[in-house]
N, C-alpha and C positions, 0 to 999 in steps of 0.2 A: 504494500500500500504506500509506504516512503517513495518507490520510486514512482508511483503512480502520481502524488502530491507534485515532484519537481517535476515532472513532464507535461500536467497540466498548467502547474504556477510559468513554465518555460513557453509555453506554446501560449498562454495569454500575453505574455510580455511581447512575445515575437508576432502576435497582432497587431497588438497598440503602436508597436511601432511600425508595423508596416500601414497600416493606417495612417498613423500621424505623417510618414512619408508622400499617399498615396494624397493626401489631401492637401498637403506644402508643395505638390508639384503640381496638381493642378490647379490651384492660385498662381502658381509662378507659370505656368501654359497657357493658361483660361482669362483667368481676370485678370491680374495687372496689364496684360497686352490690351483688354479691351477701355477698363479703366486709364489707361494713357491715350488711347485713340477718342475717347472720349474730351480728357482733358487737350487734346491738341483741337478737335472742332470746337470747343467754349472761346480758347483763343483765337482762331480762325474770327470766331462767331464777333466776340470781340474789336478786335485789328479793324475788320469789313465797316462797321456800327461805326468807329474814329472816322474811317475813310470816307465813308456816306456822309457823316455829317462836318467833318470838315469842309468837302467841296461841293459846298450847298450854300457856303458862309459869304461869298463875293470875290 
C-alpha cells in the first residue's frame, strides 16, 4: 500500500504540473499574441482620431 500512496501522490504532482505547463503555453500561443494585436489596433485607432482631427483645423 506504501508504494501505492507514492505512485498516486507522484502521478498527481506530475499532472499539476503538466497542467500548469499546458495552460502557460497556451496564454503564451493564444492570448498574448491576440491581446497585443488588439492593443496595436486601439493605437492605430488612436494615431487615425489625431490625424482626422488635426487636418480638419485650417
Amino acid at each position: 500500500m506504501h508504494k501505492f500512496g507514492k505512485g498516486f501522490a507522484t502521478g498527481v504532482a506530475t499532472m499539476i504540473g503538466l497542467t500548469a505547463g499546458v495552460l502557460f503555453s497556451f496564454k503564451k500561443a493564444v492570448v498574448e499574441p491576440i491581446e497585443s494585436q488588439e492593443q496595436k489596433a486601439e493605437e492605430n485607432r488612436k494615431k487615425s482620431l489625431r490625424k482626422s482631427g488635426s487636418s480638419h483645423l485650417g
